[in-house]
Backbone as CSV, one residue per row, in Angstrom:
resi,resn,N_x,N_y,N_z,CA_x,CA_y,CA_z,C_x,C_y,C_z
1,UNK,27.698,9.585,-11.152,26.703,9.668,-10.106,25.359,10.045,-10.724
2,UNK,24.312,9.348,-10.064,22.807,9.467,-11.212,22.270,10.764,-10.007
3,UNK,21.965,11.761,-10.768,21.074,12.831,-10.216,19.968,12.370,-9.167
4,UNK,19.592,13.249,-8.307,18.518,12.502,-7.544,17.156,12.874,-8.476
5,UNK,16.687,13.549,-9.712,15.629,13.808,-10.119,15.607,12.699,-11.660
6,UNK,16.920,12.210,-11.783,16.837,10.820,-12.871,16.165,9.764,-12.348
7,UNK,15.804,9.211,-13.012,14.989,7.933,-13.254,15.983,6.824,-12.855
8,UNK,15.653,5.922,-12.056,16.927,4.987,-11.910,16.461,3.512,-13.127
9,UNK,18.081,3.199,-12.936,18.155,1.931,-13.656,16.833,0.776,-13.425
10,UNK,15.964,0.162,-14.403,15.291,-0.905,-13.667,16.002,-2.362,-13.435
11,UNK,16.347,-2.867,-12.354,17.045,-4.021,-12.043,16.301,-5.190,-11.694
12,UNK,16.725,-5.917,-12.040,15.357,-7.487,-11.047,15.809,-7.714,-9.985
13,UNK,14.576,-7.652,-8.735,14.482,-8.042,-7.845,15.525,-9.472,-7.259
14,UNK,16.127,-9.216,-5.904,17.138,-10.502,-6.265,16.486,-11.114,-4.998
15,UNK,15.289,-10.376,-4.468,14.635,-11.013,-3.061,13.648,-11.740,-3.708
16,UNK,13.033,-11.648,-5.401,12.110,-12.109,-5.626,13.243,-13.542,-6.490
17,UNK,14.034,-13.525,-6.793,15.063,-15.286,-7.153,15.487,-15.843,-6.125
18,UNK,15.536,-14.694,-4.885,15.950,-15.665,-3.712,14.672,-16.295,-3.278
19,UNK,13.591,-16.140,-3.597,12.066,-16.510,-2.982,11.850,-17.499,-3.479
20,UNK,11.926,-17.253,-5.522,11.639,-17.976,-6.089,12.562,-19.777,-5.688
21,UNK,13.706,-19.358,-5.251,14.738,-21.031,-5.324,13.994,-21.368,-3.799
22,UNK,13.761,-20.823,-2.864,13.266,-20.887,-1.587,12.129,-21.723,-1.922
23,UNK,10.823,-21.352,-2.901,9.520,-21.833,-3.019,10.270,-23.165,-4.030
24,UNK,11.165,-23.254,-4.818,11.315,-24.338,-5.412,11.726,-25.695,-4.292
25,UNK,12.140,-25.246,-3.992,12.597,-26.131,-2.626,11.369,-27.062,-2.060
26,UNK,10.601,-25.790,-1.575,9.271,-26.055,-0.974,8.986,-27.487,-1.865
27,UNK,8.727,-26.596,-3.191,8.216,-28.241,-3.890,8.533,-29.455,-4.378
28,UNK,9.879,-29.164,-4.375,10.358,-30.504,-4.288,10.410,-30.914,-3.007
29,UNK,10.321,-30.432,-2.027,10.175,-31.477,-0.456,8.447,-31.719,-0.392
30,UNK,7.888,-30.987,-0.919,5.985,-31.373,-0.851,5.979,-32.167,-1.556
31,UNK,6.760,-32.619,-2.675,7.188,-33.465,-3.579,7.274,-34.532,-3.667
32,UNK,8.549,-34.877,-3.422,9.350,-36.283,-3.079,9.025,-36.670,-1.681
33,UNK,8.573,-36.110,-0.717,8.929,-36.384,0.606,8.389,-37.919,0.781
34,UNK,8.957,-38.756,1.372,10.119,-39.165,2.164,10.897,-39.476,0.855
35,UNK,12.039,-39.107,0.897,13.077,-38.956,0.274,13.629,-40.646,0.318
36,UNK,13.241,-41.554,0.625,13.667,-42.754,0.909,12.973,-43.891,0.114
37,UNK,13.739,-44.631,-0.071,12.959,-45.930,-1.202,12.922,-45.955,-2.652
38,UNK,13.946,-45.065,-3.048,13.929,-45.174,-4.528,14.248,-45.897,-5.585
39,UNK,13.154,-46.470,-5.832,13.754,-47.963,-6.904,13.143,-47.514,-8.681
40,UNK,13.042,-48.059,-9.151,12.764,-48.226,-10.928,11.659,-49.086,-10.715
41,UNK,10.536,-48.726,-10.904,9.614,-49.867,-10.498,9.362,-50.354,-12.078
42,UNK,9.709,-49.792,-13.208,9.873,-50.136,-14.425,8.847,-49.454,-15.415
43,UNK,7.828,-48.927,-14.412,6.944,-48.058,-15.368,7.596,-46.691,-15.977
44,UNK,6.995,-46.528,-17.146,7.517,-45.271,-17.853,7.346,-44.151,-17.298
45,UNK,8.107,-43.191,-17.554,8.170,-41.872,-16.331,7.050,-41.014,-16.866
46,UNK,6.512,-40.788,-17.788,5.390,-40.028,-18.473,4.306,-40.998,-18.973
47,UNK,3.829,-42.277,-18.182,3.159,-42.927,-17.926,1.696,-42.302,-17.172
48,UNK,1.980,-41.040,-16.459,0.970,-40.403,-15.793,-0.279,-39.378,-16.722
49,UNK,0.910,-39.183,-17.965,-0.127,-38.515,-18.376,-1.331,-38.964,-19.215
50,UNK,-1.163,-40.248,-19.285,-2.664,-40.911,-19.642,-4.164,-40.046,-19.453
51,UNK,-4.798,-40.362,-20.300,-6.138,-39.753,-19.859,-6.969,-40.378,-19.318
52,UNK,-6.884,-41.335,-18.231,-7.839,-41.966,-17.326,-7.801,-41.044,-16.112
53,UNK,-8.732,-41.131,-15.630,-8.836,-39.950,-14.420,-8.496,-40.675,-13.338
54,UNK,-7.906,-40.277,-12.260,-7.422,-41.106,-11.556,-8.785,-41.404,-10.002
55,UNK,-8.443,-42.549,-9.896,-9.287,-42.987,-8.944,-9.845,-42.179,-7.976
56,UNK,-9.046,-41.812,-7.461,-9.123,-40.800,-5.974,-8.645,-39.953,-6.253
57,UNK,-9.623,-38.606,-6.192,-8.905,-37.312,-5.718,-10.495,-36.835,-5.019
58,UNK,-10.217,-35.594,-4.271,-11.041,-34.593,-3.581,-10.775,-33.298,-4.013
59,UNK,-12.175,-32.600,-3.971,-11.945,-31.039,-4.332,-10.617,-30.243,-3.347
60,UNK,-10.414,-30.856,-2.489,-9.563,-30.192,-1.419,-8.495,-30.566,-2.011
61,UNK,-7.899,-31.883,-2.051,-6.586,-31.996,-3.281,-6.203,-31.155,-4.746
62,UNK,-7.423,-30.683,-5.398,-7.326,-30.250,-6.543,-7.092,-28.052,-6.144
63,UNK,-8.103,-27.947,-4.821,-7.352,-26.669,-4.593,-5.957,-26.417,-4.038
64,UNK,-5.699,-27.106,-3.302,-3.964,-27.240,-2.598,-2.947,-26.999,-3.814
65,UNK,-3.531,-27.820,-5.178,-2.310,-28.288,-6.302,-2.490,-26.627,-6.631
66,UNK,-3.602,-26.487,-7.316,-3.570,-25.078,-7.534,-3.172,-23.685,-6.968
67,UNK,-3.125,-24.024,-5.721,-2.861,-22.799,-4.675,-1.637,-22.623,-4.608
68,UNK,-1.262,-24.472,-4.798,-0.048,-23.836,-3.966,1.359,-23.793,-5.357
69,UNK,0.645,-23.755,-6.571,1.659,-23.415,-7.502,1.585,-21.997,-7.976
70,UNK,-0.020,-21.553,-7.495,0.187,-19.846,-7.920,1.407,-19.099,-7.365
71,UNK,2.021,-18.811,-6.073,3.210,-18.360,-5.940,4.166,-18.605,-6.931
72,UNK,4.456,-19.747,-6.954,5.533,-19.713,-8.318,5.213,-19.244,-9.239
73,UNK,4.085,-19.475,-10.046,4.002,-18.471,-11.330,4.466,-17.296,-10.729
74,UNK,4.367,-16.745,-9.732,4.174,-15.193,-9.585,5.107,-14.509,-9.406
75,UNK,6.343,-15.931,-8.758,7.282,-15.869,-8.300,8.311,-15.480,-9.344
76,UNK,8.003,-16.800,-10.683,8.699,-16.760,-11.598,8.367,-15.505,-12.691
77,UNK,7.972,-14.987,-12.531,7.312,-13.805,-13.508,8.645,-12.307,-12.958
78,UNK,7.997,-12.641,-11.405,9.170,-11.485,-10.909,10.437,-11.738,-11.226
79,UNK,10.920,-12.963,-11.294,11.911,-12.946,-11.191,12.947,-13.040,-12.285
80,UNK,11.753,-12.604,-13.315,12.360,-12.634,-14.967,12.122,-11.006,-15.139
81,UNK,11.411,-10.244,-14.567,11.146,-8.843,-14.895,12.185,-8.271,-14.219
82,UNK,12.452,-7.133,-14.975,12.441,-6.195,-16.438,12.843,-6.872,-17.406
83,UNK,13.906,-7.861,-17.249,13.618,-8.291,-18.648,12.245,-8.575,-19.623
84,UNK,11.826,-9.691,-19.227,11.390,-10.145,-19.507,9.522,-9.936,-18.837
85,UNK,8.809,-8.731,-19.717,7.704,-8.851,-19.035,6.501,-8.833,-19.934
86,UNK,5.482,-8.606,-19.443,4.189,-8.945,-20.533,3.382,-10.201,-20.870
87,UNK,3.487,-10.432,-21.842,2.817,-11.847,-22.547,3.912,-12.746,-22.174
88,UNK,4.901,-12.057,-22.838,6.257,-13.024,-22.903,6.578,-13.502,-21.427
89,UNK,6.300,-12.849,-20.342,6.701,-13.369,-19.264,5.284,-14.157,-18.963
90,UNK,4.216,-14.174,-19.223,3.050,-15.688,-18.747,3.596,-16.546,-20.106
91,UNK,3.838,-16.275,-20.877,4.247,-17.667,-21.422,5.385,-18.343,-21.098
92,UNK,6.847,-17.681,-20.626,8.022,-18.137,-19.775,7.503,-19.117,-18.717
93,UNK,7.094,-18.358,-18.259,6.776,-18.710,-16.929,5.600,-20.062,-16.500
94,UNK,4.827,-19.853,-17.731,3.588,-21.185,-18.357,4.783,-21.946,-18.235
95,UNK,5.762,-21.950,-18.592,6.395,-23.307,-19.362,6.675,-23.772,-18.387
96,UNK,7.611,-22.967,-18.201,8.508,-23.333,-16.709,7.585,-23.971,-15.880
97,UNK,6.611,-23.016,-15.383,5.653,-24.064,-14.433,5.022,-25.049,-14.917
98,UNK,4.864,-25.624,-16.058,4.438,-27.185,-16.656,6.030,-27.724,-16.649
99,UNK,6.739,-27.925,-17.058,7.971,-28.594,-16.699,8.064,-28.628,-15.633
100,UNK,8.403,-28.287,-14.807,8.454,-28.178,-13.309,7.474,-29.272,-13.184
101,UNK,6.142,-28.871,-12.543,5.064,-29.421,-12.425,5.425,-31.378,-12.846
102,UNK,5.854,-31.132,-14.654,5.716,-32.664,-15.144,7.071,-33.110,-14.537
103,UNK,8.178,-32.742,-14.126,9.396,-33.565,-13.701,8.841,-33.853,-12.077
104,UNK,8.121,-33.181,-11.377,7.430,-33.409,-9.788,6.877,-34.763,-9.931
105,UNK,6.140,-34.434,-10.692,5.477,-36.337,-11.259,5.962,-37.087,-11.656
106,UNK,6.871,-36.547,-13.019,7.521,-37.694,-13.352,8.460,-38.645,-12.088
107,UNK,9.108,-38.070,-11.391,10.527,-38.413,-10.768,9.098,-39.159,-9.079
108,UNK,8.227,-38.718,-9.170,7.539,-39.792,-8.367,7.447,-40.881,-8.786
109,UNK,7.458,-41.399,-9.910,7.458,-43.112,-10.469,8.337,-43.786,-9.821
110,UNK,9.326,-42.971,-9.193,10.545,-43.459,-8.595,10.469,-43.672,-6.903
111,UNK,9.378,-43.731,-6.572,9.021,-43.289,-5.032,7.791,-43.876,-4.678
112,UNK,8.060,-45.572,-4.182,6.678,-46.384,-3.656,5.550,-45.748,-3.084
113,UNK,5.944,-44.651,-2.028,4.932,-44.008,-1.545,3.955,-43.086,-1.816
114,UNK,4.494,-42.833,-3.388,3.845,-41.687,-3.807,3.250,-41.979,-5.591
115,UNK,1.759,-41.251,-5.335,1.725,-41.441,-6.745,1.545,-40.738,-7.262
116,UNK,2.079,-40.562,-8.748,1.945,-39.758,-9.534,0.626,-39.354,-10.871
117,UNK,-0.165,-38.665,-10.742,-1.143,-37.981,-11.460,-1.598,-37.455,-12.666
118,UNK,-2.023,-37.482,-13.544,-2.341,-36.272,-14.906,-3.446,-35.469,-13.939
119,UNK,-3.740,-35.195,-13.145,-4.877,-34.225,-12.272,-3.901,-33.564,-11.784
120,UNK,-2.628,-34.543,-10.900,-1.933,-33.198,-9.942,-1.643,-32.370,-11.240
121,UNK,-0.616,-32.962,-12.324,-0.057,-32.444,-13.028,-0.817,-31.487,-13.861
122,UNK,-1.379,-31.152,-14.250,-2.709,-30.287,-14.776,-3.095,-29.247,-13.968
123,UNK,-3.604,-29.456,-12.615,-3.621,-28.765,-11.613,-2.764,-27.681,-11.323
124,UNK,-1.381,-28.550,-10.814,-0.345,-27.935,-10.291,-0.077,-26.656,-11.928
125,UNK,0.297,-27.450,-12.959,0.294,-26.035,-14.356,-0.555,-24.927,-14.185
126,UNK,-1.844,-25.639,-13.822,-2.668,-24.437,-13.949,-2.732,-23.254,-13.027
127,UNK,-2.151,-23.848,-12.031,-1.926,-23.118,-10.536,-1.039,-22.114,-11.099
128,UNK,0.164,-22.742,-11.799,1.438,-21.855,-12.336,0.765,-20.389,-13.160
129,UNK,-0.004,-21.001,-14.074,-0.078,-20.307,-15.075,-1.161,-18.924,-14.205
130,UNK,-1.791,-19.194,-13.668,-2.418,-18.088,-12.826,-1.924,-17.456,-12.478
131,UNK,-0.571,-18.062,-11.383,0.040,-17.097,-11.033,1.156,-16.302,-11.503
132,UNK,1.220,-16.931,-13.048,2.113,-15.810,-14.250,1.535,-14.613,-14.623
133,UNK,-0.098,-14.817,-14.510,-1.188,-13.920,-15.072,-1.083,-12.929,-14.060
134,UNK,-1.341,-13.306,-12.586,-1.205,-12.162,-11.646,-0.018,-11.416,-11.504
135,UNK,1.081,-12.447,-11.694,2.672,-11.752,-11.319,2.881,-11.084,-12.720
136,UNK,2.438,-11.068,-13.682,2.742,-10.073,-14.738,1.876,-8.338,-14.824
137,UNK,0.670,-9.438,-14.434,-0.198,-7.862,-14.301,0.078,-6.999,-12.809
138,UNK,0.890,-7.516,-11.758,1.304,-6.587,-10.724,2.688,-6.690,-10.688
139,UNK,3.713,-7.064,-11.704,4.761,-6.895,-11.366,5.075,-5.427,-11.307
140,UNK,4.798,-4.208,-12.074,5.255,-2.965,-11.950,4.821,-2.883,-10.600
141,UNK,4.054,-2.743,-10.037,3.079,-2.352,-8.630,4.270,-2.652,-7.610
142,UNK,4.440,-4.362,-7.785,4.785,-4.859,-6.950,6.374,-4.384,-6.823
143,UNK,6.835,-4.475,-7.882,8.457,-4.323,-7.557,8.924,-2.730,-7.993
144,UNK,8.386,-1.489,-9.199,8.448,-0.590,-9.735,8.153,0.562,-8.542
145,UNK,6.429,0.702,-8.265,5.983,1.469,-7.702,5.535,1.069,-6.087
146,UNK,6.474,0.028,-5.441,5.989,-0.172,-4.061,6.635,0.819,-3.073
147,UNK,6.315,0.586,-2.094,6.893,1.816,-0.945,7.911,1.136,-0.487
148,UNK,8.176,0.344,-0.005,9.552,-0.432,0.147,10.309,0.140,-1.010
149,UNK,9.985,-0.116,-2.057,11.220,0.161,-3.493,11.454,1.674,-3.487
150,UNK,10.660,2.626,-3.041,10.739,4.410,-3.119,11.574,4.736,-2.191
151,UNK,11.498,3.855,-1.200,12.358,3.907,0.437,13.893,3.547,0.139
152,UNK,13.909,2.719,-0.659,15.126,1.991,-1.182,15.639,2.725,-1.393
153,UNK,15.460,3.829,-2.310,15.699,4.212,-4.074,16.028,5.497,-2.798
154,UNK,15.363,6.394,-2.131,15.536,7.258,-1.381,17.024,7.433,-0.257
């Protein structure tokens, strides 16, 4: 039995992996959606990352990609801490959110309705990687020293 004046074990958050598969979800349905029509149209799947800029985009497209991948970085940061925190967790978590990010695009080559980007894809990373930067520098806050977690622990 741990004393009530010991220090408890640090454990990872399992509301912040249940969030994190929750927000993965999210993006693969913001993703793929309509899930229907999937053929081989024969182009190469990393065909997107060309450096031609793509025809059409709007500043409003380029904040959405970004916005809406900061949660996941932030997500994924929590949800690697205590292990894994610091530098080492924005660079985990960098990755992860560029993989991620490049299989979203890639696996659109496969989907008439949708096209795939080197802007989203760039975007959407960079979105990630922000939000590795924030979810590392408040993960103690957020999961260590919150009032929910003292209430817990109490």
């Amino acid at each position: 039995m741990i004393a009530p004046d010991a220090p408890a074990e640090k454990r990872g958050s399992a509301v912040s992996r249940a969030s994190l598969l929750a927000y993965m979800l999210l993006i693969i349905y913001a993703s793929w959606f309509p899930f229907s029509g999937w053929r081989n149209s024969g182009v190469p799947l990393l065909t997107f990352l060309n450096l031609v800029k793509p025809r059409y985009w709007t500043g409003f497209d380029v904040s959405v990609n970004i916005v809406g991948y900061i949660p996941f970085g932030v997500l994924l940061v929590l949800s690697l801490y205590p292990r894994i925190h610091g530098i080492w967790a924005i660079l985990v978590a960098s990755i992860l959110g560029v993989l991620v990010s490049g299989t979203m695009e890639a696996v659109q080559t496969y989907l008439p309705s949708r096209v795939p980007s080197n802007l989203d894809f760039f975007t959407n990373s960079a979105g990630g990687v922000v939000g590795a930067i924030i979810g590392a520098f408040g993960a103690r806050s957020y999961l260590d020293e919150s009032r929910l977690y003292r209430m817990r622990q109490r």
